[in-house]
DRENMARRO-310271 format. One record per residue: x, y negated, z negated of N, C-alpha, C, O, CB in turn; residue in one letter. Coordinates in steps of 0.02 Angstrom, whole numbers, padded with zeros to 5 digits, always signed. Glycine has a CB too. Layout:
XYZXYZXYZXYZXYZA ...
***
This chain:
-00564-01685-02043-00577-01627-02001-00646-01598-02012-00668-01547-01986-00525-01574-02016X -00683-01645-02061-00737-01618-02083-00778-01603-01984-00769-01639-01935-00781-01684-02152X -00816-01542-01991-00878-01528-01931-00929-01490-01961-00926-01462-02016-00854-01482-01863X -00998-01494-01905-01023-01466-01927-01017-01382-01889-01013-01369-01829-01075-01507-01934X -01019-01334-01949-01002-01266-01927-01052-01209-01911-01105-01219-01941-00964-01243-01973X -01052-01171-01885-01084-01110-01821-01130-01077-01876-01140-01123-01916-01012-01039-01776X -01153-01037-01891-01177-00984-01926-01140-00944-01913-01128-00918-01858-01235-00965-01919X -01111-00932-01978-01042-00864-01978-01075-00809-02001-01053-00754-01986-00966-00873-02035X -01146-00818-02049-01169-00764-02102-01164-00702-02056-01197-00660-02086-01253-00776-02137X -01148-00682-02017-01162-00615-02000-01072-00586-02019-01058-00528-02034-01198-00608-01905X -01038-00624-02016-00965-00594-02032-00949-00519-02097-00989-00495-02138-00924-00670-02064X -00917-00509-02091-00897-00452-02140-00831-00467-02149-00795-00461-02100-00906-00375-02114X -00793-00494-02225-00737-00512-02218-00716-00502-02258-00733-00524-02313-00724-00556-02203X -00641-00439-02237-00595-00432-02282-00545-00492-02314-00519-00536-02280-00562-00388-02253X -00536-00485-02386-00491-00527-02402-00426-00488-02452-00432-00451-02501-00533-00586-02435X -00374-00508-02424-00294-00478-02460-00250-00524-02468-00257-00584-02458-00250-00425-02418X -00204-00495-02487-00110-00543-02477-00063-00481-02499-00070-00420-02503-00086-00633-02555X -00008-00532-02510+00048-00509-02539+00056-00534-02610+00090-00499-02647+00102-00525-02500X +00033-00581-02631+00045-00616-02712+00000-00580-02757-00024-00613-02803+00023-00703-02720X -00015-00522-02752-00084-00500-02801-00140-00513-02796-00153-00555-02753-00086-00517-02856X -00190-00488-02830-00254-00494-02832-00284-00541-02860-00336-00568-02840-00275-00451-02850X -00240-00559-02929-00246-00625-02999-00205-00687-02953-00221-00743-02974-00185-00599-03098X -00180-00689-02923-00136-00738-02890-00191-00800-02867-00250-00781-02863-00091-00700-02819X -00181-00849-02856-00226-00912-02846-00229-00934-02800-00264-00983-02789-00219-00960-02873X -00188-00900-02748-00209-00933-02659-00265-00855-02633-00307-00860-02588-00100-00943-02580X -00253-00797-02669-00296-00744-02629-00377-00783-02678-00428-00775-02644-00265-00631-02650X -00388-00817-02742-00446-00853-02763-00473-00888-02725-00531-00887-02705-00440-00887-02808X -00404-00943-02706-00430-00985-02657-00478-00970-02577-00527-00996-02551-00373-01014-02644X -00448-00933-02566-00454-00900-02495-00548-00868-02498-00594-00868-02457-00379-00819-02486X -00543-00846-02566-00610-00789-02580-00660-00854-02582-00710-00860-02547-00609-00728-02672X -00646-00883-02610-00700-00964-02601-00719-00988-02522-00772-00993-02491-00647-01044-02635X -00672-00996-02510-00657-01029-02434-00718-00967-02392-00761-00983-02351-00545-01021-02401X -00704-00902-02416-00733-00848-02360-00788-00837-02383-00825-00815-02340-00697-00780-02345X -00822-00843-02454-00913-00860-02465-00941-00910-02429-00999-00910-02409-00936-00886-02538X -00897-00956-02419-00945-01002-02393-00965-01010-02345-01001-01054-02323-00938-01046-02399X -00920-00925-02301-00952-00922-02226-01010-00867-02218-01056-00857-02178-00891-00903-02169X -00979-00829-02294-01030-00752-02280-01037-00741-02345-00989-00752-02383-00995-00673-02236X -01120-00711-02376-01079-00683-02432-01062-00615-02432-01059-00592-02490-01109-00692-02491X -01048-00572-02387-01009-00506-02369-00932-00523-02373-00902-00548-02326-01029-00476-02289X -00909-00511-02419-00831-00546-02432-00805-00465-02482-00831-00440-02532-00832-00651-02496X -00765-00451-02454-00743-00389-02496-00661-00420-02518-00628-00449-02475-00744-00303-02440X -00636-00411-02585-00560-00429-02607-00516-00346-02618-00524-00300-02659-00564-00483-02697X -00475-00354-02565-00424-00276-02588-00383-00295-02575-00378-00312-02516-00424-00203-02559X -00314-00308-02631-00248-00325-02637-00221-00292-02696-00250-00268-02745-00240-00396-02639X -00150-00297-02677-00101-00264-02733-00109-00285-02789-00127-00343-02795-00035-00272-02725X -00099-00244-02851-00129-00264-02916-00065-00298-02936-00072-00333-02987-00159-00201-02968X -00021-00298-02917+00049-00370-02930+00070-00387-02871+00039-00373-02820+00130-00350-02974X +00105-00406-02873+00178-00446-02817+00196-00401-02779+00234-00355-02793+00257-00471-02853X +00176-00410-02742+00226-00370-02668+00246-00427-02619+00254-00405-02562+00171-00305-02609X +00255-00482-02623+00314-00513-02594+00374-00484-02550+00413-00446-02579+00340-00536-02643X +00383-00499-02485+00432-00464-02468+00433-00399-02434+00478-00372-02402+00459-00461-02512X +00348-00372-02454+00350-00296-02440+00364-00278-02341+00390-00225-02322+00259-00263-02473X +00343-00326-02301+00359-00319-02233+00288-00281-02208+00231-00299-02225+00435-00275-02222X +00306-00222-02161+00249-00210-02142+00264-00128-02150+00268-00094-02099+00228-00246-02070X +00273-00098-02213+00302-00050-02261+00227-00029-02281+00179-00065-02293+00358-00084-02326X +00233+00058-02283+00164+00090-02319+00194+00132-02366+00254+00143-02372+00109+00135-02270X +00147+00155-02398+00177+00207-02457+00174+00282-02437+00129+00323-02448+00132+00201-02531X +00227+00288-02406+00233+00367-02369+00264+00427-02451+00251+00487-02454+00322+00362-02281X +00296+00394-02496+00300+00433-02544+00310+00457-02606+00345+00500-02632+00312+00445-02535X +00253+00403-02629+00213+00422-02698+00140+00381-02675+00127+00345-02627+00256+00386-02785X +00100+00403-02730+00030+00404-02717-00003+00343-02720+00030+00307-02758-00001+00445-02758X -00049+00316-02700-00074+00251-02707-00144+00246-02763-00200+00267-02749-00092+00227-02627X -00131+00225-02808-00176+00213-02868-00250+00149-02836-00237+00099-02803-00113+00173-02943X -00318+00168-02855-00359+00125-02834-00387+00104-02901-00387+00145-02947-00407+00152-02781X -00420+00020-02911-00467+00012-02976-00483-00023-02952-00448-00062-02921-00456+00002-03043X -00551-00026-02957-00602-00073-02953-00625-00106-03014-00664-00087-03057-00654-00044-02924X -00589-00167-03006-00613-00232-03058-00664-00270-03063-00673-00300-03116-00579-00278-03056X -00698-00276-03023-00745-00304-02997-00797-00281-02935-00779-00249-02886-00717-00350-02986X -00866-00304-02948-00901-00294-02885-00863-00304-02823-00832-00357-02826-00957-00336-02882X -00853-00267-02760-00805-00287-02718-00749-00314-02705-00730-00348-02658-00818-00303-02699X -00713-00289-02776-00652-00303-02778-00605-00268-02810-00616-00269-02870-00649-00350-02795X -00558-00239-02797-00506-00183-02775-00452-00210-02778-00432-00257-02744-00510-00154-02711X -00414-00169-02836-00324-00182-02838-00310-00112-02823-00342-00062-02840-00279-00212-02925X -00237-00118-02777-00201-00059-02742-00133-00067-02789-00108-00119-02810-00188-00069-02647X -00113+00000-02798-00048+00011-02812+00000+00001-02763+00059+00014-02774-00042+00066-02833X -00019-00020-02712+00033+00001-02647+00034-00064-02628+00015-00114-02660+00008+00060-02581X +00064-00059-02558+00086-00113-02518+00017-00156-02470-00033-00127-02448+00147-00076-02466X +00033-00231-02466-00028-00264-02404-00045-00208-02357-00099-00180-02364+00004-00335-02347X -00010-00190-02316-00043-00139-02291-00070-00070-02276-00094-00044-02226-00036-00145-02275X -00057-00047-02344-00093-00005-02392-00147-00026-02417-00188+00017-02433-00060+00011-02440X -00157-00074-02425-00234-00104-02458-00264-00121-02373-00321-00098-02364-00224-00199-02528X -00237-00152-02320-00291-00156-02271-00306-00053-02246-00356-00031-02216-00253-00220-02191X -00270-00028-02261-00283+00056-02247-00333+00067-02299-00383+00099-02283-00209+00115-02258X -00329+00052-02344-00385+00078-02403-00426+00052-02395-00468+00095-02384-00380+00074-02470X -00461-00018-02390-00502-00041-02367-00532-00014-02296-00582+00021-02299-00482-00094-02372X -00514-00024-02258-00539+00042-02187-00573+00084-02217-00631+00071-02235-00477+00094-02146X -00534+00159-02229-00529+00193-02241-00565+00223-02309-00589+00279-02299-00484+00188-02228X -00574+00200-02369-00577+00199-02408-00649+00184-02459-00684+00218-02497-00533+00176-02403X -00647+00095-02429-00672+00074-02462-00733+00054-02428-00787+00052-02458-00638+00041-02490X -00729+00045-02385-00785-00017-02331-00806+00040-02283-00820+00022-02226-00734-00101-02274X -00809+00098-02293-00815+00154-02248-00896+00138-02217-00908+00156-02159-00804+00235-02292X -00949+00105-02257-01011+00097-02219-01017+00054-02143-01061+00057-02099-01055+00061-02270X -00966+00021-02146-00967-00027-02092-00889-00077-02094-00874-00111-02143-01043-00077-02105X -00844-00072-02030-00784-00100-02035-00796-00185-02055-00850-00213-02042-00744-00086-01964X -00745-00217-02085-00747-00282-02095-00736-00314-02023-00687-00295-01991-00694-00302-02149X -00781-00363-01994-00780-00416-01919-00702-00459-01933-00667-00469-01884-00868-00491-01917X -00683-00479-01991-00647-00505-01994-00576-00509-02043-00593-00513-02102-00679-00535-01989X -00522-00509-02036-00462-00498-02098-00420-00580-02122-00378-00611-02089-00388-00434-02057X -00441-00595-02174-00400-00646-02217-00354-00623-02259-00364-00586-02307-00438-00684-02256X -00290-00651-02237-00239-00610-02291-00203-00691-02314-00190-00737-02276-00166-00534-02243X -00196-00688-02378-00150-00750-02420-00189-00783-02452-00228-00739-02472-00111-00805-02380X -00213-00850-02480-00156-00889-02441-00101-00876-02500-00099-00868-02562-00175-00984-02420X -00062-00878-02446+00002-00850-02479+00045-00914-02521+00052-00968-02493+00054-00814-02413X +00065-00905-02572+00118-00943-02614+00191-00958-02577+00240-00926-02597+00132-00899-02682X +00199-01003-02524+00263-01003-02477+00262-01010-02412+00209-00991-02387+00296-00951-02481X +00297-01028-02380+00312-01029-02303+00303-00969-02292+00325-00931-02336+00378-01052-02276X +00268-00936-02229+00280-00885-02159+00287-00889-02115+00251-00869-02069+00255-00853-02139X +00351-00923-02113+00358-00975-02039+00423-00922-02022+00447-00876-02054+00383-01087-02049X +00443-00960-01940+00515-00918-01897+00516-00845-01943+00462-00820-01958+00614-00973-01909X +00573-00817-01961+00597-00747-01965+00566-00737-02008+00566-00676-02018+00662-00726-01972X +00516-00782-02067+00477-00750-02118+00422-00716-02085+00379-00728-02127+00451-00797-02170X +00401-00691-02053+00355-00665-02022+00380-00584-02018+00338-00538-02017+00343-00705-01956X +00435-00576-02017+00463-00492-02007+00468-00469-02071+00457-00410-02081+00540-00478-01969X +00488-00520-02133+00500-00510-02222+00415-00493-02233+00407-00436-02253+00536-00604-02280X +00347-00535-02222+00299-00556-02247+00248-00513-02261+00223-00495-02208+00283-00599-02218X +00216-00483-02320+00166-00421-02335+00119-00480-02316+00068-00453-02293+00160-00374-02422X +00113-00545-02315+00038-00557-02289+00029-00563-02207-00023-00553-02175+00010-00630-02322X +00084-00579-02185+00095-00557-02106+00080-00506-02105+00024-00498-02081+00156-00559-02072X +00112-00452-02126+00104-00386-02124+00015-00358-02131-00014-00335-02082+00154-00362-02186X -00012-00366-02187-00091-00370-02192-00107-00374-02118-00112-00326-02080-00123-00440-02238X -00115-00431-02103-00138-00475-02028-00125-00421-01979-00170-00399-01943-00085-00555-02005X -00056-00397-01976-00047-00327-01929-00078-00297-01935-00111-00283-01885-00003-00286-01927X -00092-00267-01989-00116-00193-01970-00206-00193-01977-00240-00143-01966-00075-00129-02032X -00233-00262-01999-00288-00277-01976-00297-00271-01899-00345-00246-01870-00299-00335-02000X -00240-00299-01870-00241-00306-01796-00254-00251-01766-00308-00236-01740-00185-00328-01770X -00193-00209-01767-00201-00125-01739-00240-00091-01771-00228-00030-01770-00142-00080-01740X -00295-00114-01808-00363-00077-01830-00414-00109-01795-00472-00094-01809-00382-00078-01908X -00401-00154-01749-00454-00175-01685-00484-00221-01723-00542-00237-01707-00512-00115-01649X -00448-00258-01792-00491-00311-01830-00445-00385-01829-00389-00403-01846-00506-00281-01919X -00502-00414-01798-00464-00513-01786-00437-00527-01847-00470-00549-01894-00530-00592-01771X -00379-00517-01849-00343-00575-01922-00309-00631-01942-00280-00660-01896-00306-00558-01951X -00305-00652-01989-00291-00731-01969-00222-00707-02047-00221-00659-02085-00387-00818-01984X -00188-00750-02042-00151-00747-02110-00130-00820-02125-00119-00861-02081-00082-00694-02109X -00125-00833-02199-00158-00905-02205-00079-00936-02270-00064-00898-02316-00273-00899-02252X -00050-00990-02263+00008-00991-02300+00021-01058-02325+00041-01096-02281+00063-00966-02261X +00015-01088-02389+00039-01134-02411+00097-01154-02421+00119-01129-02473+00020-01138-02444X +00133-01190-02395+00212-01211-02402+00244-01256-02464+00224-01314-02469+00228-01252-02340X +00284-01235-02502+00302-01282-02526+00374-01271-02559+00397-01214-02563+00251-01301-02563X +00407-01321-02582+00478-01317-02568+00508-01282-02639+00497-01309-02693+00512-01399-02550X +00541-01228-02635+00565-01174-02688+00568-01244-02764+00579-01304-02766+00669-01125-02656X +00552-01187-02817+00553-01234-02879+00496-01277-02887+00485-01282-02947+00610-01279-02878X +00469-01299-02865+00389-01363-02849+00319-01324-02862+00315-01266-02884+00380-01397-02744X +00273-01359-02848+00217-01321-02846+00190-01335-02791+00205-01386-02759+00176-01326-02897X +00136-01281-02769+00113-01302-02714+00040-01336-02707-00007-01319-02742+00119-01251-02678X +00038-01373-02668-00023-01415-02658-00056-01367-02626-00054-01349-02568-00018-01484-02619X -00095-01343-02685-00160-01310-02662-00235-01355-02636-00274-01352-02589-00179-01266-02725X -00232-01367-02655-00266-01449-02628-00276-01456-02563-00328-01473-02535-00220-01514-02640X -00190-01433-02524-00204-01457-02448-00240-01390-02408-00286-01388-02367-00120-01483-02405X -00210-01350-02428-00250-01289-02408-00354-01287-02405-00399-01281-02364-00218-01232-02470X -00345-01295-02478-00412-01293-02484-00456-01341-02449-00515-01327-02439-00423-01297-02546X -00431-01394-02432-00460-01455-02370-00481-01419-02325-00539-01405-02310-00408-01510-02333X -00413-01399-02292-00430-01396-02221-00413-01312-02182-00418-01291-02125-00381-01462-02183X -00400-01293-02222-00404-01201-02215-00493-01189-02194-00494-01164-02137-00379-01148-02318X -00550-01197-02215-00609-01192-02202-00637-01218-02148-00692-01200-02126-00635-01209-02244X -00598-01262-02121-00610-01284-02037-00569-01269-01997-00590-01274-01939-00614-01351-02020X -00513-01250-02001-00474-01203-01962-00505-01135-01963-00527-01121-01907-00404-01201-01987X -00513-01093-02001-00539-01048-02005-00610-01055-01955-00631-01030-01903-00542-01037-02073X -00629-01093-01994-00699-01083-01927-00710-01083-01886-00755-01055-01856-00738-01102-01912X -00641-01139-01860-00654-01135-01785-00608-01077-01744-00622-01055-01688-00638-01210-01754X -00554-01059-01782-00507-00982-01766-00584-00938-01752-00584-00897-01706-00443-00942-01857X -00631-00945-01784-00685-00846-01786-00723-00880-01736-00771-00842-01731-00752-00804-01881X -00736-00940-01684-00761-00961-01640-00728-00937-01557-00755-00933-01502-00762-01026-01661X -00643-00922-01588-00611-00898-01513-00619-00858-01505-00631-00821-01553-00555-00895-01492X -00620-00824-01425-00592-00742-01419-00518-00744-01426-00472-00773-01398-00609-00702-01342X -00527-00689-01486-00434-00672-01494-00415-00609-01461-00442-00554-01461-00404-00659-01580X -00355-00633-01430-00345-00578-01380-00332-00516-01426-00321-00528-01486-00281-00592-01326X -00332-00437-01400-00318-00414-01428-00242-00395-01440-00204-00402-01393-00354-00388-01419X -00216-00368-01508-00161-00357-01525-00107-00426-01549-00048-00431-01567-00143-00319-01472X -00163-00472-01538-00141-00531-01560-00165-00545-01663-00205-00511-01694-00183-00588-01496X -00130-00592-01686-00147-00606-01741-00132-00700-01751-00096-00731-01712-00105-00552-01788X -00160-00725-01795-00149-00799-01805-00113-00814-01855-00135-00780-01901-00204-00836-01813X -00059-00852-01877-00005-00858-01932-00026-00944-01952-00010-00994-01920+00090-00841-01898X -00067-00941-02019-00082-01014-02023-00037-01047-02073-00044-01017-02126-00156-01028-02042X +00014-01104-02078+00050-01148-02134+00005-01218-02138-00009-01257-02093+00137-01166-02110X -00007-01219-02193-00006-01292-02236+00039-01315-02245+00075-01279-02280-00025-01299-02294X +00067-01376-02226+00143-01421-02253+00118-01438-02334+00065-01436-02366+00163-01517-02197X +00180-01454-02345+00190-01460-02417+00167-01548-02427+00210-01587-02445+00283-01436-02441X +00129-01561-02419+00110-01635-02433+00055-01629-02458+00030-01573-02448+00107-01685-02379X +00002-01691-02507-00031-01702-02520-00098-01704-02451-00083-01734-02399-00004-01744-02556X -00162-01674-02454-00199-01669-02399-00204-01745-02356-00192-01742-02296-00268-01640-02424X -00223-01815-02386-00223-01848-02347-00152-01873-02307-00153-01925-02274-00258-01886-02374X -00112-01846-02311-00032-01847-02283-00020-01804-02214+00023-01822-02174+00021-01811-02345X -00066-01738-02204-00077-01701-02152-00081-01744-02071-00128-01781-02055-00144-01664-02174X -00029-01733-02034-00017-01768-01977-00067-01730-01948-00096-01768-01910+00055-01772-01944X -00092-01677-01946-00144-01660-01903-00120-01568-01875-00068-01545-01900-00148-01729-01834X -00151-01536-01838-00138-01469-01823-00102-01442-01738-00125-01451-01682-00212-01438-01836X -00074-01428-01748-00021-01386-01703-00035-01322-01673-00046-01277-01714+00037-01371-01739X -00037-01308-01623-00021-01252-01596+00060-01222-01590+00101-01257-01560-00051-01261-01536X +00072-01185-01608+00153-01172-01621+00186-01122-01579+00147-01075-01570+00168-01149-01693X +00239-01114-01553+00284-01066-01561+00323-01036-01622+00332-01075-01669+00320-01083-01527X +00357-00950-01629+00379-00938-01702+00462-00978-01714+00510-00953-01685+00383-00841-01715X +00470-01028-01749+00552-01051-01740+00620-01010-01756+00617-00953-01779+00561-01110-01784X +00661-01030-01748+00692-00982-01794+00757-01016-01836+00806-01041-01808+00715-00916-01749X +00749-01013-01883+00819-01018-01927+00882-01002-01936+00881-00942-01949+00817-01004-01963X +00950-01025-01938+01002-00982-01929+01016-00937-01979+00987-00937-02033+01053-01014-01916X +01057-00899-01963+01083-00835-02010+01076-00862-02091+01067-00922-02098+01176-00812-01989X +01079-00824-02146+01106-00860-02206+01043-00876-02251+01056-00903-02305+01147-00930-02183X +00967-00862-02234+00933-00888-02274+00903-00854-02343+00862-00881-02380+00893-00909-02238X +00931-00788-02353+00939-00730-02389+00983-00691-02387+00995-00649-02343+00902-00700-02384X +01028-00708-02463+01109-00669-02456+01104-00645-02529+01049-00646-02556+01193-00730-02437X +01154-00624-02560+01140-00574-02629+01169-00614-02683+01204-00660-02664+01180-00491-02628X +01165-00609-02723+01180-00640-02776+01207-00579-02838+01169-00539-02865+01114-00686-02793X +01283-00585-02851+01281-00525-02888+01282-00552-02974+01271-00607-03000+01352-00474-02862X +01298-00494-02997+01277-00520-03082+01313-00463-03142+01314-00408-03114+01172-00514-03096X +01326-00461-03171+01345-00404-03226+01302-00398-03288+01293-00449-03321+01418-00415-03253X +01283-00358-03300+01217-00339-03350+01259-00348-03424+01311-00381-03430+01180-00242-03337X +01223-00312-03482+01245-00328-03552+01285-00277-03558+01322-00285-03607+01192-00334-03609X +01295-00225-03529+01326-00154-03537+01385-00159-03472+01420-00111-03457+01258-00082-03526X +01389-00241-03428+01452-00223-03399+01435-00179-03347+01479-00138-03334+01500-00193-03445X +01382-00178-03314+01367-00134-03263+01320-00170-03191+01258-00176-03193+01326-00072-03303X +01354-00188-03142+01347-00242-03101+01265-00228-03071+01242-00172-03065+01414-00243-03042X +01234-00281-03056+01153-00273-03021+01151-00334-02970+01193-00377-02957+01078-00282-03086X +01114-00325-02957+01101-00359-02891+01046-00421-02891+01014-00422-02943+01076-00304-02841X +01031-00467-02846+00967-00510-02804+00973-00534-02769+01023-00561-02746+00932-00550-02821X +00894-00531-02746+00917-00545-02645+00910-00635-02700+00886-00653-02754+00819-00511-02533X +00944-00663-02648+00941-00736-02654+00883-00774-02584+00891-00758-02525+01031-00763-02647X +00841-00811-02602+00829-00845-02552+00838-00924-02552+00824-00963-02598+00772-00826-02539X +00859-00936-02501+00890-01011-02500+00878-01027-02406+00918-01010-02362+00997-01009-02532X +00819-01060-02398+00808-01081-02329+00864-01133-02296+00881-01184-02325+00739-01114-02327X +00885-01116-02241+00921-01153-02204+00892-01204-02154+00844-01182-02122+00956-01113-02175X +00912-01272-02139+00884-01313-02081+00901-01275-02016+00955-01264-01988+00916-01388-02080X +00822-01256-01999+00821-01233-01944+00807-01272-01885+00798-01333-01888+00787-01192-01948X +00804-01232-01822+00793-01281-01754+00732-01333-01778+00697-01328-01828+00765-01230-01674X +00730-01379-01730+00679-01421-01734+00646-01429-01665+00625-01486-01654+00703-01481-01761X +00638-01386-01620+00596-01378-01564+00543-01411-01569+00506-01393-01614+00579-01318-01551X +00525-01460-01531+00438-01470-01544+00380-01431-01554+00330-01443-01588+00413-01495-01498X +00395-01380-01519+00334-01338-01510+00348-01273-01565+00329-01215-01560+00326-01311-01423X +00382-01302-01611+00392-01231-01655+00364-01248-01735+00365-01299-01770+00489-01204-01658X +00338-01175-01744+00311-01186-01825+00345-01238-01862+00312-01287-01881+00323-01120-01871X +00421-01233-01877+00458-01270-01925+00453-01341-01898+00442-01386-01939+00533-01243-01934X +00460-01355-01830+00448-01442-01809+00378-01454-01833+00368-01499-01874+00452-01465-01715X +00326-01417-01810+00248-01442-01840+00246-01459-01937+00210-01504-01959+00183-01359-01820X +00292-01416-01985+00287-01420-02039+00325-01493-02072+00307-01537-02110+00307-01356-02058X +00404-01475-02025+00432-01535-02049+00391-01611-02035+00401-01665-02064+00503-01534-02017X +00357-01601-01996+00330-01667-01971+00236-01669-02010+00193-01709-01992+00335-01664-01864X +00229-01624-02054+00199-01628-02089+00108-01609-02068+00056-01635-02088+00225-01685-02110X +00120-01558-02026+00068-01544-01974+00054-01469-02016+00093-01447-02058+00099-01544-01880X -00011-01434-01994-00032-01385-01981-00008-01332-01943-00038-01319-01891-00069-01399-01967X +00036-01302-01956+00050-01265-01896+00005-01174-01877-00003-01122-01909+00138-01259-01907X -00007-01187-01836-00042-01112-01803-00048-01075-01743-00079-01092-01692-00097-01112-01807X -00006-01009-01756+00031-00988-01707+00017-00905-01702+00012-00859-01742+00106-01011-01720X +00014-00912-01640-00033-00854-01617+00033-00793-01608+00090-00806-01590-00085-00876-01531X +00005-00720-01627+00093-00696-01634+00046-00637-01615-00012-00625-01631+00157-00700-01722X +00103-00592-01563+00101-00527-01543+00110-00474-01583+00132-00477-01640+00138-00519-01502X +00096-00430-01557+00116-00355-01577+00163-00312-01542+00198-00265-01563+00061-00317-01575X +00156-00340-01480+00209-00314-01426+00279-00359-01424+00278-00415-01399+00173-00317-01346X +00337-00332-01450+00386-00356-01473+00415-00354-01418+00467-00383-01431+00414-00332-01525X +00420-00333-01338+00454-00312-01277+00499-00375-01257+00468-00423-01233+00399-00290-01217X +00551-00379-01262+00566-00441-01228+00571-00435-01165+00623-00410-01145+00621-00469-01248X +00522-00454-01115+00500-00444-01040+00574-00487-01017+00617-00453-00989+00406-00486-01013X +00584-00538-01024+00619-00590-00987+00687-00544-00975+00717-00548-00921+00629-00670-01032X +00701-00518-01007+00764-00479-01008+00754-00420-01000+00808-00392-00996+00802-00484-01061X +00695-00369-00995+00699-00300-00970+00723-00290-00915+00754-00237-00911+00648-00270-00967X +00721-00320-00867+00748-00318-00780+00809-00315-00765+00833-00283-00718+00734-00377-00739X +00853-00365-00826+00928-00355-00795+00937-00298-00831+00982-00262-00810+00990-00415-00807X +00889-00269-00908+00934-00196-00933+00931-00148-00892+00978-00110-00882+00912-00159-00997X +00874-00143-00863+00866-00082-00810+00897-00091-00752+00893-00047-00709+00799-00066-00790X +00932-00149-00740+00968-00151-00688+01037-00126-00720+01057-00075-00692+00965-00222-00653X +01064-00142-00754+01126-00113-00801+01129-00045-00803+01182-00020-00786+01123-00134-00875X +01085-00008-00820+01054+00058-00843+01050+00091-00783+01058+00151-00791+00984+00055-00879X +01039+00070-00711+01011+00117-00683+01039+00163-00651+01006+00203-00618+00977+00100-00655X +01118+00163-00655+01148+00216-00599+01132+00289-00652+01135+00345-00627+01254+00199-00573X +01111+00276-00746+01130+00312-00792+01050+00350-00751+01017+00355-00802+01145+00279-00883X +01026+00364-00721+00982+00424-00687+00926+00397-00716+00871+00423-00708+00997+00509-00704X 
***
């Protein structure tokens, strides 16, 4: 996939996730985004927020430290750190561009509504900033081939900050879980979806006899649509899929308001 690439240096680019700040795909990612600009700012949660969705901290306070030259751990949630960053941090001039991940895991079908690095990517979006969110896959228990990411994440990327992205739109990027020369090649996707069941609870009794809880996650074989994230992954592809903000399901508003309408 090697090309030769545009002059990006004028970019301004935020970089976040959900896995922390110390985490090794938001490292990866910070590499990948020098080598387009060196205006690269890092603001992410100072641990794990996994899971956080697209959740802010309405009530307790959000702690800031700066560890580094342009780089920023949040007490709060992904998108609490793209608000602080705005807001906050980058107040001389907004970031041109938002990298959130690469994330440790699939953000494929219904992971996209669970995902603080999806989430990031949002609210980059509805801050009028192009975001891309970037995700290494690999199968629970294993490690992930960071490897494949780091290939070919830097030419996807480049050529993603070459489109016009519509607005209110965002880009959802997966790496399959294979070794890089194994990559069938890149996809344009639809989001798939999985059946019910892929997070259920797991209960437990503590040392004191007093019952606690965990979410369990355990992915289910989902559809295999061609044109969907999970067919591009299973088949060992790139998948990248362009995802709204406007959740409306049009196809079906017509018969509700037809249902609805004698109600005045």
């Amino acid at each position: 996939m090697a090309e030769a690439s545009r002059d990006m240096s004028h970019h301004r680019i935020l970089v976040t996730n959900d896995d922390g700040i110390h985490a090794p795909g938001i490292k990866l990612l910070e590499k990948i985004a020098r080598e387009i600009t060196s205006d690269v700012w890092v603001v992410a949660p100072d641990h794990e927020k996994s899971g956080a969705g697209h959740s802010i901290s309405m009530h307790v306070p959000i702690r800031l430290s700066q560890i580094a030259e342009r780089h920023f751990a949040v007490t709060g949630t992904p998108t609490d750190c793209a608000l602080m960053a705005i807001y906050e941090i980058m107040t001389d001039k907004k970031p041109t561009i938002l990298l959130s991940g690469i994330n440790r895991g699939a953000n494929l079908a219904e992971d996209v509504t669970y995902s603080g690095t999806i989430a990031a990517a949002m609210e980059g979006t509805l801050l009028g900033i192009p975001a891309i969110a970037l995700s290494q896959v690999f199968e629970l228990g294993g490690t992930p081939p960071w490897e494949t990411a780091e290939r070919f994440a830097p030419t996807v990327i480049n050529r993603l900050l070459q489109c016009d992205m519509p607005a209110n739109t965002l880009i959802n990027v997966n790496f399959p879980d294979v070794p890089p020369d194994e990559v069938s090649g890149v996809r344009v996707t639809s989001q798939g979806q999985r059946p019910p069941g892929s997070f259920t609870i797991d209960s437990r009794i503590d040392a004191r006899h007093v019952p606690y809880f965990w979410v369990k996650m355990s992915y289910k074989e989902g559809e295999k649509h061609p044109e969907t994230d999970l067919h591009a992954i299973h088949e060992k592809a790139i998948s990248v899929t362009p995802l709204q903000l406007d959740m409306t399901n049009n196809s079906w508003r017509g018969e509700l308001a037809d249902s609805l309408q004698d109600l005045g």
